[in-house]
TORDRENTI-21182 format. One line per field, with one value per residue (C-alpha): residue number from 1; residue in three letters; x, z, y. Coordinates in Angstrom, 2 decimals. Layout:
<pts>
nr <- c(NUM/...)
rest <- c(ALA/...)
u <- c(X/...)
w <- c(Z/...)
v <- c(Y/...)
</pts>
This chain:
<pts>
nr <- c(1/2/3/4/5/6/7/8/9/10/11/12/13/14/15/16/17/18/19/20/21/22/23/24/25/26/27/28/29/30/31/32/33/34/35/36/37/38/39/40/41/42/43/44/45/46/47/48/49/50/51/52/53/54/55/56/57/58/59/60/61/62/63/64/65/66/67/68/69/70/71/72/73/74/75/76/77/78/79/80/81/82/83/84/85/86/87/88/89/90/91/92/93/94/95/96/97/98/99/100/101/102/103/104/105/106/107/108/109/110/111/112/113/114/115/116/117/118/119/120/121/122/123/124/125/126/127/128/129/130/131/132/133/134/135/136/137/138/139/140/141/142/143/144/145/146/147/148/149/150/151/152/153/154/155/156/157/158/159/160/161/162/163/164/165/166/167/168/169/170/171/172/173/174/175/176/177/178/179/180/181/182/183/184/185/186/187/188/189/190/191/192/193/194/195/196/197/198/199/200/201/202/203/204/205/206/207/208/209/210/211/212/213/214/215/216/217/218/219/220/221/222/223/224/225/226/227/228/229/230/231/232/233/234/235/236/237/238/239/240/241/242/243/244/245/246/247/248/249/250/251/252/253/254/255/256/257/258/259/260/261/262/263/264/265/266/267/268/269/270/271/272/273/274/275/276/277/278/279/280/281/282/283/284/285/286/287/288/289/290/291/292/293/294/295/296/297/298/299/300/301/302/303/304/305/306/307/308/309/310/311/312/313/314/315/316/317/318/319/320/321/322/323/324/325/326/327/328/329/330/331/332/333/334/335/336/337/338/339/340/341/342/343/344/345/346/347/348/349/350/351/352/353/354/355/356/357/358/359/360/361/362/363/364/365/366/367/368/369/370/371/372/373/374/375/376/377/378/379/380/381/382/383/384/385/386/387/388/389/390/391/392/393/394/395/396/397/398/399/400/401/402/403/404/405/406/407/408/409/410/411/412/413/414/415/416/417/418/419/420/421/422/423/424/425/426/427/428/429/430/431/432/433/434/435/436/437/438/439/440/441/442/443/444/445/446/447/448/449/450/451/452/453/454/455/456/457/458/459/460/461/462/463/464/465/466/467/468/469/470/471/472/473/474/475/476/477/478/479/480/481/482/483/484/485/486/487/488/489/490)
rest <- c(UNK/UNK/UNK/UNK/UNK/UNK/UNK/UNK/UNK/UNK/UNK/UNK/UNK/UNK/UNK/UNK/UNK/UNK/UNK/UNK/UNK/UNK/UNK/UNK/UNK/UNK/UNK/UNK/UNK/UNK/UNK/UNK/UNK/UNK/UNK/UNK/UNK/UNK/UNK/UNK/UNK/UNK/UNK/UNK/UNK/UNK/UNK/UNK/UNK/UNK/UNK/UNK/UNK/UNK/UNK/UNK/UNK/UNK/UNK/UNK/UNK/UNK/UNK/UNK/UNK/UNK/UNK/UNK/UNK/UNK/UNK/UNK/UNK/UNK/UNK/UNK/UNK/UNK/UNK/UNK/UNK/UNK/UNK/UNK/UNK/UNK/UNK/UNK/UNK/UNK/UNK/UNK/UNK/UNK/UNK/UNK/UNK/UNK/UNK/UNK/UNK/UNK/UNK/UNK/UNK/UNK/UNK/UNK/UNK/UNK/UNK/UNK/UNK/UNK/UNK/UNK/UNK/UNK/UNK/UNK/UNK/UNK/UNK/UNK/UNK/UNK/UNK/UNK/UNK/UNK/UNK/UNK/UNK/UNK/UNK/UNK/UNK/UNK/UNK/UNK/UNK/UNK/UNK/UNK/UNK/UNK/UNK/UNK/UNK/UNK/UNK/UNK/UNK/UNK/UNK/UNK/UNK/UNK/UNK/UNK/UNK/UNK/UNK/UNK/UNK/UNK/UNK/UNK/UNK/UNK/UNK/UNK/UNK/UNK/UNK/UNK/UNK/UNK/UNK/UNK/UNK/UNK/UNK/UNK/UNK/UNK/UNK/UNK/UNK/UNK/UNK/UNK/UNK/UNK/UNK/UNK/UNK/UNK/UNK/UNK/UNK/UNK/UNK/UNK/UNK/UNK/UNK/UNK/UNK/UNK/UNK/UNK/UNK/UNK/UNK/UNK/UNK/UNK/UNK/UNK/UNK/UNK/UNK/UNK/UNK/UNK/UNK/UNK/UNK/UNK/UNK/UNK/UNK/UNK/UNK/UNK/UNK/UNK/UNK/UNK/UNK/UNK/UNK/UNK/UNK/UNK/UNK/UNK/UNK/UNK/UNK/UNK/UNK/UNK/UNK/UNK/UNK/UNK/UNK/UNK/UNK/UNK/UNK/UNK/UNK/UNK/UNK/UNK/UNK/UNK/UNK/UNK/UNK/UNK/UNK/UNK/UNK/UNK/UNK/UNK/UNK/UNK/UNK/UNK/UNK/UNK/UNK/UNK/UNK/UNK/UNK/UNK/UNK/UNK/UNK/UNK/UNK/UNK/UNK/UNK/UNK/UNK/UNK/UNK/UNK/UNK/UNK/UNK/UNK/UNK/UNK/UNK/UNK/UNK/UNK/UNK/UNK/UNK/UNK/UNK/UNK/UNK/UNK/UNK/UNK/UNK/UNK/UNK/UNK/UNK/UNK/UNK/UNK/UNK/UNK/UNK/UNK/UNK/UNK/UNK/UNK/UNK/UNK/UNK/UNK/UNK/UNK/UNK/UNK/UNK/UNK/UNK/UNK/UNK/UNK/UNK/UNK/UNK/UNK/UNK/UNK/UNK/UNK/UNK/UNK/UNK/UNK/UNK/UNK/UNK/UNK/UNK/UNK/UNK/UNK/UNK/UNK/UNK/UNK/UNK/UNK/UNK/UNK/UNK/UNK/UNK/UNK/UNK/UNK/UNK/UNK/UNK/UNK/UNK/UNK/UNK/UNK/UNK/UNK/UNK/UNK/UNK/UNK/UNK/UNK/UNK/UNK/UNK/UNK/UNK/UNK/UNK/UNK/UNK/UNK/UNK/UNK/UNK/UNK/UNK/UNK/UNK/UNK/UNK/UNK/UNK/UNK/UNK/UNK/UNK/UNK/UNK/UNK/UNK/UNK/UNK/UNK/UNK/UNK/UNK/UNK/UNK/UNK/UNK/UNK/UNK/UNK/UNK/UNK/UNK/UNK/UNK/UNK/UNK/UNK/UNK/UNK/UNK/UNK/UNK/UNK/UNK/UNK/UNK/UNK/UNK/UNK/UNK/UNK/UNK/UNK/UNK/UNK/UNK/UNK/UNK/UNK/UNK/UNK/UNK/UNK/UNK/UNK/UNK/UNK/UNK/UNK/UNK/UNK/UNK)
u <- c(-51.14/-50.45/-51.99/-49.01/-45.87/-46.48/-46.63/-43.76/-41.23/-42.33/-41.06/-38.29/-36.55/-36.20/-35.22/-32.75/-30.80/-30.84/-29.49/-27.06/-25.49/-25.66/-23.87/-21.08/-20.70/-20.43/-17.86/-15.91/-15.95/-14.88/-12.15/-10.86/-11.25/-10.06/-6.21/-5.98/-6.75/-4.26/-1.05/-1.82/-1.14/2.16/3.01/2.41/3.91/6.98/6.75/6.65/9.52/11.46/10.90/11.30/14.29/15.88/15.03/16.84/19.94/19.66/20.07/23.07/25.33/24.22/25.88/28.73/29.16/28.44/31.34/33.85/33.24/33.18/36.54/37.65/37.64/38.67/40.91/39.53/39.77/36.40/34.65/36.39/35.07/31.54/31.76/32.73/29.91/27.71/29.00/28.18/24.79/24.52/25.91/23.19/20.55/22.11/22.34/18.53/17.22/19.40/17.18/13.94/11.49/11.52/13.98/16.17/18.41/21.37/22.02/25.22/26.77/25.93/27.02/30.24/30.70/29.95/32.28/35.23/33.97/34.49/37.36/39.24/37.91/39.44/42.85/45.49/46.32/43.99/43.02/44.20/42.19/42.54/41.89/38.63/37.55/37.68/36.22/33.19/33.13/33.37/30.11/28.12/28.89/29.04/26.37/24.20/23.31/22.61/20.37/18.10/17.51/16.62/14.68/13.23/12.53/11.08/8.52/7.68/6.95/4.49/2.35/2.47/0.85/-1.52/-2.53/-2.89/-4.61/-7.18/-8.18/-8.79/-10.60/-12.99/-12.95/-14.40/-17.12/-17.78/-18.08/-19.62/-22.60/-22.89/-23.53/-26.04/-27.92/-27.30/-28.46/-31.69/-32.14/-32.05/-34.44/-36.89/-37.18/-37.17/-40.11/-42.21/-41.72/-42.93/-45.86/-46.81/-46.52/-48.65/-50.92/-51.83/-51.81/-54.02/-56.61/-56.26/-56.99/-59.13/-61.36/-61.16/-62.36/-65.72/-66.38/-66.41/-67.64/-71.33/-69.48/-66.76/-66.86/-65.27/-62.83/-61.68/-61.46/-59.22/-56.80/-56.16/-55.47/-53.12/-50.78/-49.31/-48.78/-47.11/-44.52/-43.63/-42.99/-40.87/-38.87/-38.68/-37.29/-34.68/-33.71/-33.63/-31.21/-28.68/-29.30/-28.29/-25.33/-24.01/-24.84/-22.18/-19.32/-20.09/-19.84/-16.72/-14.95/-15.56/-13.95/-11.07/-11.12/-11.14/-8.40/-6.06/-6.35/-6.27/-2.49/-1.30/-2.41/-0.34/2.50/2.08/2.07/5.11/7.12/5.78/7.42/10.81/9.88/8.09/11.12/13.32/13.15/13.64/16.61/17.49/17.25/19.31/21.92/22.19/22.85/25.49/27.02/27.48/29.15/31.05/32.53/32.84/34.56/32.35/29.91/26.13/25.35/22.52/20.02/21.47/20.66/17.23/16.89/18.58/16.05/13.05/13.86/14.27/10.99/9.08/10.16/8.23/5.75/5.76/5.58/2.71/0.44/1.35/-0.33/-3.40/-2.88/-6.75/-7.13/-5.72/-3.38/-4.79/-2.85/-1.72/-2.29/-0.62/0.03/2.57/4.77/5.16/8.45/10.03/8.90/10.18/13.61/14.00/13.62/15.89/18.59/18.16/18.75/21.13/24.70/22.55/21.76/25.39/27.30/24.74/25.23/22.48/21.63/18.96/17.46/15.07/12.64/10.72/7.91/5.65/2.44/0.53/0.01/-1.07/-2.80/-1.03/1.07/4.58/5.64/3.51/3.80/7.31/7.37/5.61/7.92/10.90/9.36/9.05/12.51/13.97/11.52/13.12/16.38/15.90/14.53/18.10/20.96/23.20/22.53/20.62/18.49/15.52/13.57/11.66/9.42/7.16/4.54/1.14/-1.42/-5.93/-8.18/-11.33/-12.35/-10.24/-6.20/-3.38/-0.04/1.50/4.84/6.13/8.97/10.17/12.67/15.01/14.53/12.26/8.72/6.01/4.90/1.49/0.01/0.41/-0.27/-3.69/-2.77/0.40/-1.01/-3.17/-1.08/1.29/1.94/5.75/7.89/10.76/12.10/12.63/9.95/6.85/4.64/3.25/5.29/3.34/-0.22/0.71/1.79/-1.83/-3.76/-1.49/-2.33/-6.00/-6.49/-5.28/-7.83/-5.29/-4.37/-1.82/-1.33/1.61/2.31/5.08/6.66/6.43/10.71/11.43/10.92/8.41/6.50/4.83/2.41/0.68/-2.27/-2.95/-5.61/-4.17/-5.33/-8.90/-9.46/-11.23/-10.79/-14.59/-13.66/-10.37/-9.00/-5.96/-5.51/-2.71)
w <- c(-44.78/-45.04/-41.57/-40.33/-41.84/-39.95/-36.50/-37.45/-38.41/-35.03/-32.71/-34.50/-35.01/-31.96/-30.08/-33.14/-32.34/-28.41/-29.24/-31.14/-28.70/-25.95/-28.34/-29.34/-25.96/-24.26/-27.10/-26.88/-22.77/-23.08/-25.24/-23.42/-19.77/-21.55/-22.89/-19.34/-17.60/-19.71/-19.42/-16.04/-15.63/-17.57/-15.44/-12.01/-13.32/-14.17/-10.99/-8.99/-11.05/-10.30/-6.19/-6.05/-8.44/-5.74/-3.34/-4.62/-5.44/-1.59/-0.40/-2.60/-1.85/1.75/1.62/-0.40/2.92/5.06/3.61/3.28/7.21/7.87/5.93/7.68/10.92/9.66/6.40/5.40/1.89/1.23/2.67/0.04/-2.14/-0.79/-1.25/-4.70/-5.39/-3.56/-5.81/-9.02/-8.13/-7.07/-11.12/-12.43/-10.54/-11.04/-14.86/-14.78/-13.56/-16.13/-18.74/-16.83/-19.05/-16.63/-15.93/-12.45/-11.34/-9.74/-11.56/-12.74/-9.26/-7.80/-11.24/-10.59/-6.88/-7.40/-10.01/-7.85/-5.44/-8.10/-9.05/-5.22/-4.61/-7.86/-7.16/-6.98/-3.66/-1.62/0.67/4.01/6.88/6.87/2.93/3.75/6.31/4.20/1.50/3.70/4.44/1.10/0.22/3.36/2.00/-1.82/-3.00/0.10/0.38/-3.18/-3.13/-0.14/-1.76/-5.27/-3.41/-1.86/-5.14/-6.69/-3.84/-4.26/-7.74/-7.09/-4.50/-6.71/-9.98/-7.37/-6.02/-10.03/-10.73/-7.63/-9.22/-12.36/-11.56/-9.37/-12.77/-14.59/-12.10/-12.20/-16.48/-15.98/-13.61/-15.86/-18.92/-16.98/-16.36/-20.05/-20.89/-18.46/-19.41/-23.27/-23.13/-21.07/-23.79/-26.81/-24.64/-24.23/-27.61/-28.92/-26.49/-27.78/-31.72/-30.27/-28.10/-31.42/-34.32/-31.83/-30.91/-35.16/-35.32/-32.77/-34.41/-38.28/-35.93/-34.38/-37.64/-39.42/-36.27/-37.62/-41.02/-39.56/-37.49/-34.03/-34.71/-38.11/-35.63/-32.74/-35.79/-37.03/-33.39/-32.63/-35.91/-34.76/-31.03/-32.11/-34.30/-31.14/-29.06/-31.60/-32.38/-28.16/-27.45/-30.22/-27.74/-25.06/-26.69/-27.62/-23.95/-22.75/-24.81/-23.45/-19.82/-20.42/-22.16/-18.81/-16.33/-17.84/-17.66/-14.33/-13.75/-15.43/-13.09/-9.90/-11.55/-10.93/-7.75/-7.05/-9.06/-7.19/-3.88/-5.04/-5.62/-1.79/-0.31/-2.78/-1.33/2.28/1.50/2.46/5.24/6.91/5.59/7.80/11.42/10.82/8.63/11.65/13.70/11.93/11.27/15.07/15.53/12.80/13.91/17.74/16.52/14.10/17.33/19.23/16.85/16.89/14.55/14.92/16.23/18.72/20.10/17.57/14.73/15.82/16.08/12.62/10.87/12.65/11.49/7.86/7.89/9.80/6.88/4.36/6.32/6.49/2.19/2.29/4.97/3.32/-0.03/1.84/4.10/4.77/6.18/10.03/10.30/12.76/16.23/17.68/21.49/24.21/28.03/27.48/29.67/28.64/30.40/28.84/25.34/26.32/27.77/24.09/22.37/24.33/23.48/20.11/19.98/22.51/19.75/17.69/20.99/22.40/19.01/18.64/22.34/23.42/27.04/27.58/30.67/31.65/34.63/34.90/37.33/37.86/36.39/35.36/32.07/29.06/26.60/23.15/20.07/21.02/17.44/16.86/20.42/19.79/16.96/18.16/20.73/18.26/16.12/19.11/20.19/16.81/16.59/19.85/18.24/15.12/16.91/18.41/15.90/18.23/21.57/24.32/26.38/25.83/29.08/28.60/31.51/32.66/34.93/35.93/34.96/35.39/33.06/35.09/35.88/33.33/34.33/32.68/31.78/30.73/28.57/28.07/25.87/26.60/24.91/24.78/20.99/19.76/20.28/18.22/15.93/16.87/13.20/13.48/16.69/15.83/13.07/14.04/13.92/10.12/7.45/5.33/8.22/9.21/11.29/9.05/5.95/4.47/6.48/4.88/8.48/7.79/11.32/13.73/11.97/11.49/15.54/16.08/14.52/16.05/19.81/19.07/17.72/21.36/22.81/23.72/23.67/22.11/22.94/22.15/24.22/24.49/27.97/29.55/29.61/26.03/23.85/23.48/25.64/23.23/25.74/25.48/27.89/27.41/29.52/31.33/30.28/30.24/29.89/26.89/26.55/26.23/23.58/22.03/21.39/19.83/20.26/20.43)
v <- c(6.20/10.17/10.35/7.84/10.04/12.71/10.60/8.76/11.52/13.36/10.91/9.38/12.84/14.41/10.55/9.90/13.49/12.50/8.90/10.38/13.25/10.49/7.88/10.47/11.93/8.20/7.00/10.15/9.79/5.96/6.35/8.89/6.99/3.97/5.92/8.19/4.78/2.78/5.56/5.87/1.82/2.17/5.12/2.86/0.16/1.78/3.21/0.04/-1.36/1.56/1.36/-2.43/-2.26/0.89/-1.38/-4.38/-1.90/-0.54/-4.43/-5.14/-2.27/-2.69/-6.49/-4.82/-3.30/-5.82/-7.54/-4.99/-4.97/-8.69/-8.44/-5.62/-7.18/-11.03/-10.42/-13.58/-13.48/-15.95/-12.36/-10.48/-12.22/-12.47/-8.52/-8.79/-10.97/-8.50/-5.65/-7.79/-7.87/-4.56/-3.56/-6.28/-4.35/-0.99/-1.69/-2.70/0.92/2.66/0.33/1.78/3.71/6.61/8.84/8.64/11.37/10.41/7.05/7.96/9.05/5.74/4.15/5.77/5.50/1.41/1.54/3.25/0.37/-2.29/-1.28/-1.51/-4.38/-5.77/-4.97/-8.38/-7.17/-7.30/-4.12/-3.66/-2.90/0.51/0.70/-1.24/0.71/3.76/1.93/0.96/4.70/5.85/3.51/4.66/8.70/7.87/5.72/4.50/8.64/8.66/5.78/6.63/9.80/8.01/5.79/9.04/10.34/7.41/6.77/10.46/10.70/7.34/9.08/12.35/10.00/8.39/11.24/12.94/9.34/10.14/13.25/12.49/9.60/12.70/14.33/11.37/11.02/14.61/14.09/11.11/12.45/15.89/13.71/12.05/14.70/16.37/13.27/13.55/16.59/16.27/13.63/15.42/18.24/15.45/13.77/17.07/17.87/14.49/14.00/17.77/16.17/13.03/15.17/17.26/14.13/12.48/15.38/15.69/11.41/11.80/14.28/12.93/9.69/11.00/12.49/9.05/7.41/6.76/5.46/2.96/0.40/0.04/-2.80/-0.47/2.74/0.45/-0.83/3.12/4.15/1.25/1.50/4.51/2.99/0.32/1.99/4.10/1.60/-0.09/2.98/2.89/-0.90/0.38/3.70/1.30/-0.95/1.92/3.08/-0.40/-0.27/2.83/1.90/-0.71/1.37/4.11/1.02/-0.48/2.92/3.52/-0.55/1.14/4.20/1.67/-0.22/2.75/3.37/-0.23/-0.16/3.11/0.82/-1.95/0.05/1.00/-2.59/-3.39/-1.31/-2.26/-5.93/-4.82/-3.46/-6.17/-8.52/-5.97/-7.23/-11.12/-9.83/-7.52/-10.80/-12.55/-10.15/-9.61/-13.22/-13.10/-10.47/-11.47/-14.94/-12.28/-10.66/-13.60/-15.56/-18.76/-20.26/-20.52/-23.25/-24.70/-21.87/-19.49/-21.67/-22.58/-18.83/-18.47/-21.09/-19.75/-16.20/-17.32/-19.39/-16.27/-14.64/-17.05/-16.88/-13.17/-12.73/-15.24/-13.06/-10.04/-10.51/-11.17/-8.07/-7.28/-10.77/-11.97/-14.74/-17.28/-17.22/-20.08/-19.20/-20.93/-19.92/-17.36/-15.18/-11.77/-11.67/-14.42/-13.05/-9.25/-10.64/-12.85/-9.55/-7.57/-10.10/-9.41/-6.08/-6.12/-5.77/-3.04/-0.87/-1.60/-0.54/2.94/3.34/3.23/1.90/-0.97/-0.80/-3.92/-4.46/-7.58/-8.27/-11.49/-10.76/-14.23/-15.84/-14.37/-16.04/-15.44/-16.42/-15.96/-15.57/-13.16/-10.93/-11.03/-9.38/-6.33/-6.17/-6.52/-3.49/-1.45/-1.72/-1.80/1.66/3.13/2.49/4.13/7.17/7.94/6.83/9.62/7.30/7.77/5.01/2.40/1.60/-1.99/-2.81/-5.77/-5.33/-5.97/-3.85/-3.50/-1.82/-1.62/-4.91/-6.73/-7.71/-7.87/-7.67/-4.19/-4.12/-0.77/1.03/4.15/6.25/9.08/10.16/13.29/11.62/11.46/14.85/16.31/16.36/12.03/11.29/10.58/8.65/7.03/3.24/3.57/1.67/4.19/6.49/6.49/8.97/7.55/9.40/5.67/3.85/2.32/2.83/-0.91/-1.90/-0.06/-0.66/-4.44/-4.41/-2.66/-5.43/-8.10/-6.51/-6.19/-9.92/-10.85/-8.77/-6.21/-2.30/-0.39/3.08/5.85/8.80/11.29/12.30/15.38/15.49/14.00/10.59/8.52/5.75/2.97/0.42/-2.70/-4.02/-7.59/-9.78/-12.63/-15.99/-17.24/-13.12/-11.02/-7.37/-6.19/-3.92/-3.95/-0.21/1.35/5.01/7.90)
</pts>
């Protein structure tokens, strides 16, 4: 028994002080992952609350006026009130934001500026044309500014805490992997130390056992040897469970880490929602607007136009929560003409009110085979994208031709325009998800267009002219044709 002590205290001391620094050091680490990890979630969730809310606010003051316009040009007083309805909504969501838990600059000049809004619109007379018209003005200069640039803000101060969130998820790692090695380390000296206290009790057993070897008898000298063994490798299975133990805490906190980024990613794609909801609005704001100006109701091809737009829009929310996975494509014998020329006519009021000149050339070149939905929507983006890129007027060129790509043919529909092109530093990037030109685009339109052209086997490509603008193209094989190896580059 006094030869046992002295074994026993050897190895449980120096593995009890290493279970101990690793036990303190892995608590200490997972609280501290666990409270970053959880303000960091109520940081991005405030955050996403605050873009969607800005958003919603953006919308309503937009049909505020919308209205004041529609009035504008009808008197009707039914529109008036539509407007006032608009700006009730735009309060509701205006009052939510001030109730946000994070600060917003500039609340209180759109507060105001809505208010001065709510207030002429409230009037028992209602406003003449030329009082609306300045109205509409005075919410275009006044609180429309205001709220791109506290949408601005807002989407700035979410990439700033993902980007914060990104680092200090590298800083965890960093901790994690130099307490792994501490740890490695610690418990390489603690095992050289004990094997040295075993090496020397057993050379000390060992000889206090060949001296009584001619007095005891073997099965007497095997139980004295293995007494001490299997108190060790108790004292080890207990190690091992502590080790387990902490193995766990250290995994979970790095599921927290991941959960981060995966919330700074979902604030991303929330915000990419009203984007992708913006060309069937476009669409169907186009449609509304032309029967605005002619006087007439929607009725027959407009309204099938109308309802298609609203259900593509359905559609649209559904696909976009599963973003990583492709829609399947209902192909059909389609002309690329057909689809072009149905976009065109679309845009047609937009380009004619920014005057801008359309310019469309059409030649014969076969069948393609392809979703029409879905083509046309690319083409719609592109457009709507040659648009945006010169809100002082200029020119689109669409064209319609066919085109060969080695041994493969096809049709080739191009869009040129007149605006400033595309910058150097994205040119190689211009089609990746979150990449926009656009102070206020979420650059999901182009990337979503990308996949859409590859899934028909096709090729997108952007390049700027030599004189000015921009010249966005699309290859696609004619029918009963596959594209050997699909490509989309700058």
């Amino acid at each position: 028994m006094t030869l046992r002590i002295p074994l026993l205290w050897r190895m449980i001391l120096p593995t009890v002080a290493v279970s101990v620094l690793l036990l303190a050091s892995g608590i200490a680490a997972s609280v501290a992952v666990h409270m970053g990890s959880l303000q960091a979630a109520n940081v991005l969730d405030a955050r996403v609350e605050a873009v969607i809310g800005v958003e919603e606010l953006l919308l309503a003051i937009r049909d505020v006026r919308l209205g004041i316009y529609r009035y504008a040009s009808d008197l009707d007083p039914l529109l008036l009130a539509e407007a006032r309805a608009a700006s009730q909504r735009a309060q509701t969501r205006l009052a939510d934001l001030q109730t946000s838990r994070l600060p917003m600059a500039g609340l209180d000049d759109i507060a105001r500026g809505l208010q001065a809004v709510d207030v002429a619109l409230s009037t028992p007379e209602p406003p003449s044309r030329e009082a609306s018209q300045k109205l509409r003005q005075q919410i275009t200069e006044r609180v429309l500014e205001q709220s791109y640039q506290l949408l601005q803000s807002c989407r700035s101060a979410a990439s700033e805490d993902s980007r914060r969130n990104q680092q200090r998820a590298q800083r965890i790692g960093t901790a994690l992997a130099v307490l792994g090695v501490s740890g490695s380390v610690a418990g390489l000296v603690a095992g050289y130390g004990v094997a040295r206290g075993v090496s020397r009790t057993m050379e000390q057993l060992g000889g206090s056992l060949r001296s009584m070897a001619a007095s005891l008898a073997p099965e007497i000298d095997r139980s004295a040897s293995n007494a001490g063994f299997r108190d060790l490798m108790a004292e080890m299975s207990n190690v091992q469970e502590l080790a387990s133990g902490l193995q766990s805490e250290l995994e979970q906190s790095r599921k927290n880490a991941a959960r981060t980024d995966q919330l700074a990613a979902v604030g991303q794609l929330a915000a990419g929602i009203a984007h992708e909801l913006r060309n069937p609005l476009t669409a169907i704001k186009l449609l509304a607007d032309a029967a605005d100006e002619r006087d007439a109701t929607l009725r027959g091809p407009d309204l099938t136009v109308l309802r298609a737009e609203a259900r593509r829009m359905q559609e649209m929310l559904q696909s976009f929560l599963d973003f990583a996975r492709p829609p399947r494509l209902v192909r059909e014998p389609t002309s690329a003409a057909s689809v072009v020329a149905a976009a065109v006519d679309l845009v047609k009021p937009q380009a004619s009110r920014l005057r801008i000149a359309l310019a469309l050339r059409l030649e014969p070149c076969g069948l393609i085979s392809a979703d029409p939905q879905q083509l046309r929507q690319v083409v719609l983006n592109l457009l709507l994208n040659a648009i945006d890129a010169q809100p002082q007027g200029g020119a689109v060129d669409v064209a319609v031709r066919p085109d060969q790509r080695g041994d493969l043919a096809g049709c080739l529909i191009e869009v040129r325009d007149a605006g400033p092109g595309v910058p150097e530093e994205l040119s190689d990037r211009i089609f990746e998800p979150f990449v926009s030109t656009k102070e206020t685009g979420i650059g999901l339109g182009l990337a979503i267009s990308s996949r859409i052209v590859r899934w028909h086997g096709g090729e997108l490509h952007v390049a700027n002219l030599p004189e000015r603008g921009a010249s966005f193209s699309v290859f696609l094989p004619l029918a009963g044709l596959t594209s050997a190896s699909p490509r989309t580059s700058a």
